[in-house]
N, C-alpha and C positions, 0 to 999 in steps of 0.2 A: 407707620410703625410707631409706637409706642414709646413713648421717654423712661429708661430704666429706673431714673430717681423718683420719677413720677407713678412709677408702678409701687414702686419700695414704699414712699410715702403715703399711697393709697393703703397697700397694707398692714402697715404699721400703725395707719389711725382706726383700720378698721378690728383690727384686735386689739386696740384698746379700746375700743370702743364698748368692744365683744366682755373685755376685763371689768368696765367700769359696769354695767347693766349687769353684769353675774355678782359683783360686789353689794347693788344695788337690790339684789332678787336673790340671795345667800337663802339655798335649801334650808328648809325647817330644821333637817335632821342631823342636821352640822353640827349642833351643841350636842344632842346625844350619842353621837360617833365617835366624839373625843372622848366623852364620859366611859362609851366599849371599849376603845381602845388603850386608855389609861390604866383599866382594869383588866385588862389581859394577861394571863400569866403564861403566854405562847407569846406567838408573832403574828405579824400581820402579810399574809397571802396576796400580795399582790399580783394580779394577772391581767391580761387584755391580749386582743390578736390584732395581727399586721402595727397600724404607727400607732393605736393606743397600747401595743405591746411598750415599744420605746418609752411609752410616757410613762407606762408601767414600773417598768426597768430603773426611769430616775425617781418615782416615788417612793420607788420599796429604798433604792441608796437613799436618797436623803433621810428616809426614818432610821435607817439602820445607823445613819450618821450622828442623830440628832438623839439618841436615844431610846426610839422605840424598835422595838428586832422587829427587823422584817426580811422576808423573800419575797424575792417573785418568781413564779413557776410559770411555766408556759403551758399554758391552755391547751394544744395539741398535746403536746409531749405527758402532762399531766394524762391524758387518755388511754397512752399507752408506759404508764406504770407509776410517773410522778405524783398522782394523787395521793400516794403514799407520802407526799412530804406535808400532807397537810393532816394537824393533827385535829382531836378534840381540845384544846385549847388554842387554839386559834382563831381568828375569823380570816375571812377573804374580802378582800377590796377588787372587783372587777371594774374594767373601765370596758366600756360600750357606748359609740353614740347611737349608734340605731338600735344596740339593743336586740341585737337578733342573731348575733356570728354564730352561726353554727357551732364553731371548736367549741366556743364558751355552755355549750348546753352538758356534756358529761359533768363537768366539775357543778354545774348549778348545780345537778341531778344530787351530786357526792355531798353540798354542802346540805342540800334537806333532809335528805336520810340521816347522816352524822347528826343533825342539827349543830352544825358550823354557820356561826353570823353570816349574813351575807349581806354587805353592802356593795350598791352599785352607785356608776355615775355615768350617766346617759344623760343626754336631752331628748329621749320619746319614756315619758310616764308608763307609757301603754304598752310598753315591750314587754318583752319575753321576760329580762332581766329585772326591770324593774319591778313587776309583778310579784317576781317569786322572793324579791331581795326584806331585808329585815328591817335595812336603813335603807332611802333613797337620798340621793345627792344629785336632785333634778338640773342640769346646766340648762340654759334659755337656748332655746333652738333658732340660732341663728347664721346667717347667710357665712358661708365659707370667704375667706379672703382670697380665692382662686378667681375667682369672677365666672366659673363655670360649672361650683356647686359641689365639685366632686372631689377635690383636692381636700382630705384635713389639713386645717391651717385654724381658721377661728375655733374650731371645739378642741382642739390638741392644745392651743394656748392656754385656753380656758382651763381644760381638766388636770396641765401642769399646775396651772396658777391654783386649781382647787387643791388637788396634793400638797401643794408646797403652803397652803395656810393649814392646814390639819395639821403637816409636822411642827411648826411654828407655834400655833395653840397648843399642842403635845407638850414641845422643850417650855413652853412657858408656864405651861401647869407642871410640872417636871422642876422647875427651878432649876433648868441644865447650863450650866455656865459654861465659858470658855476655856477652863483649863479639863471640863467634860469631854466638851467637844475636842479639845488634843487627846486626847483617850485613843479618839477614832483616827485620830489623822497623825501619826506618829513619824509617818515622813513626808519630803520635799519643802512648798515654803510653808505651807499650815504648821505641820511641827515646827518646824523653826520657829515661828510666831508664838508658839505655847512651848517653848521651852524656858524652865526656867532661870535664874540666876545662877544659881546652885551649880548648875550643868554646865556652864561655860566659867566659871572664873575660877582666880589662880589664888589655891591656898595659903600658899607660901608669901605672906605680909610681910613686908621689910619694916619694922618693928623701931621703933625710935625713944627714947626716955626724951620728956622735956628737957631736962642738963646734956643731954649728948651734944661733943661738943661737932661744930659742923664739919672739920675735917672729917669724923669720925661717919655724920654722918650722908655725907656726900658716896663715901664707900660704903655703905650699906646699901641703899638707894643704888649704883651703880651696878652692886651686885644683884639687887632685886630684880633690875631690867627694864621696870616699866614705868620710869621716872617718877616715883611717886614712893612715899614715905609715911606709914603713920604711927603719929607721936602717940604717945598713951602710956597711962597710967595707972597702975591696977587692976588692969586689961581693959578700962574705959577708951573708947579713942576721945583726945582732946583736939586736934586737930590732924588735918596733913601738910606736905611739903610738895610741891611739885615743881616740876623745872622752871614753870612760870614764876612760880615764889624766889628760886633762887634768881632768876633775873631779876624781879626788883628790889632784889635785898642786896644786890651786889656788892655794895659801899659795907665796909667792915663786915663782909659776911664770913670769914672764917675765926674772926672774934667773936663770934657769938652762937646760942645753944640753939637746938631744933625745936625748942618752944618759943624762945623769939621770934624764930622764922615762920612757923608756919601758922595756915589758914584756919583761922577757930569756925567751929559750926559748919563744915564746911557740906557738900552735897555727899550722900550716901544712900545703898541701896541695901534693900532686903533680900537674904539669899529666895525666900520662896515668890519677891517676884517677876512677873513675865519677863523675859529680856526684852521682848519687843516695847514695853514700857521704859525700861531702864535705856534703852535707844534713845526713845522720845527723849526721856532727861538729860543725858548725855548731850543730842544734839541742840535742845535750848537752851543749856548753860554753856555751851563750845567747848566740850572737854572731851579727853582721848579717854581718859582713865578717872577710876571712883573706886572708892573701899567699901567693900561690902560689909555691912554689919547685921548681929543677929542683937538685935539691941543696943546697948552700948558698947559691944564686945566685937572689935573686927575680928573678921573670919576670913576674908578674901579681898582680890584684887578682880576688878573687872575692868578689861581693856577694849573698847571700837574694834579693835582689830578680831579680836576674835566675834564679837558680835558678828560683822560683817560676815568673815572667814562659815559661819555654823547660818548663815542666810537669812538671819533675822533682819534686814534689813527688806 
C-alpha cells in the first residue's frame, strides 16, 4: 500500500514540473492573444466540457475580476440556445486537451461562420480544435499526475496556470490597480481591504486651540470619546493630545495649554487611503487612534476599533 504523503509529494513535484516546461515552451501565440483581447469591445467566451469546463468557469471569473468581461457558456447548453450569448464582438477561449469533445464542435461550427476569434488551448496541435482555431495556446503534452494517464490533473493545472498569466499580462497592460480590483469585490474580506479611510472614520474631530486651557480641554477630549484631541490653527493641525500625552505631562498638567501638551508632527492619514494601509501604520507606530487629514486640514478621527469592527484587518 502506498504512503499518502508520498503520493501527494509525487504529485505535487510532478505538476510542477508539468508548470515549469509550459513556462519554458510558452505558446507562440500568447503575446498576440493578449494583444485580441485587449482590443475587444465584447467579452471573452470562455468554455470547455467536463473538468476543462471547471477550469473554464475560474478563467472567465478571474478575467471578469481583473478587468476583462468575460463569460463562460457551456458548450452543451450553448447547442441548445446559449449560442446566442455569444456575440460578434467577442471571441471564444475554449479549453480542450484532446481536442476533439464532441459538445465543443457546434459552437466551433458558430464561431467560423460569425467569424468569432477563436482561440484554443490543447496539447494535440492536430486536433479538431486546434485546427480550425485563430490563436493556438499549444500546452506540452505530458504524463497526467494520476499514474494511470487518464485522470486530468497535469493539463488541468497547466491550462489554470495558462488562464491565470493572460489575465495577469491583461491587468498589467490594463494598469488595473487595487482599488480596480475593489470595484469587483465589494464584499467579505477583499472589500474590506479596499475600503478606504473615508468609509470608516469619525468626522466629528474634537477640535483644540493651542491656548485652550487643559481643564477645558480634557472635557472636549472626553466628549469626543476617542481619547484624542487635535490642536489647530486656522484649520492647519499643529499637533495632537492623546491619553498617552496626558500621562507624561502629568506634573502641572492642568496649568498649562493644549499646545504645551501636545505631539508636534505627529502620525496622520489621508481620507482617500486604503484602510488596510492605515492598519499597517497604526500597528507600527502602537497606536489605537490617528487624525485624518485632507492636507493640512483635519477632517476625521480613525480608531483600530473600527478598523478591526469593518474586517480590515
Amino acid at each position: 500500500m502506498s504512503d499518502p504523503l508520498d503520493t501527494a509529494r509525487e504529485v505535487l513535484r510532478t505538476e510542477a514540473a508539468a508548470l515549469e516546461a509550459l513556462a519554458q515552451a510558452m505558446p507562440g501565440d500568447f503575446a498576440p492573444v493578449v494583444d485580441l483581447i485587449e482590443g475587444l469591445s465584447g467579452r471573452v467566451i470562455v468554455t470547455g466540457m467536463g473538468k476543462s469546463g471547471h477550469i473554464a468557469r475560474k478563467i472567465a471569473a478571474t478575467f471578469a475580476s481583473t478587468g476583462t468581461p468575460a463569460l463562460f457558456v457551456h458548450p452543451a447548453e450553448a447547442s441548445h440556445g446559449d449560442m446566442g450569448m455569444i456575440g460578434g464582438q467577442d471571441a471564444v477561449l475554449m479549453l480542450s486537451n484532446s481536442g476533439e469533445a464532441a459538445e465543443l464542435r457546434d459552437m466551433i461550427e458558430h464561431t467560423r461562420r460569425f467569424s468569432v476569434p477563436l482561440i484554443g488551448i490543447s496539447s494535440k496541435p492536430a486536433s479538431t480544435l486546434m485546427q480550425a482555431a485563430d490563436h493556438r495556446l499549444t500546452i506540452p503534452a505530458l504524463a497526467e499526475a494520476c499514474g494511470i494517464g487518464m485522470v486530468p490533473t497535469t493539463s488541468t493545472t497547466m491550462t489554470l496556470a495558462l488562464g491565470d498569466a493572460l489575465a495577469v499580462a491583461l491587468l498589467r497592460r490594463r494598469n488595473f490597480r487595487a482599488e480596480d480590483f475593489g470595484v469587483f469585490h465589494p464584499g467579505g474580506k477583499l472589500g474590506a481591504q479596499m475600503v478606504r479611510v473615508e468609509k470608516l472614520m469619525h468626522p466629528n474631530v474634537p477640535r483644540l486651540a493651542p491656548d485652550t486651557p487643559m481643564t477645558d480641554a480634557l472635557l472636549t477630549m472626553t466628549a469626543g470619546g476617542f481619547g484624542i484631541g487635535a490642536v489647530e490653527a486656522d484649520g492647519a493641525l499643529l499637533g495632537v493630545i492623546t491619553d498617552g500625552d496626558l500621562r507624561r505631562n502629568m506634573d502641572g498638567l492642568m496649568e498649562r495649554a493644549a499646545g504645551d501638551v501636545a505631539t508636534r508632527d505627529p502620525l496622520t492619514v489621508p481620507p482617500d487611503m486604503l484602510a488596510a494601509q492605515a492598519l499597517a501604520l497604526l500597528n507600527a507606530r502602537k497606536l489605537n487612534v490617528t487624525i485624518v487629514c485632507d492636507g493640512p486640514r483635519p477632517v476625521g478621527v480613525l480608531h483600530i476599533h473600527d478598523l478591526l469592527k469593518a474586517g480590515v484587518a
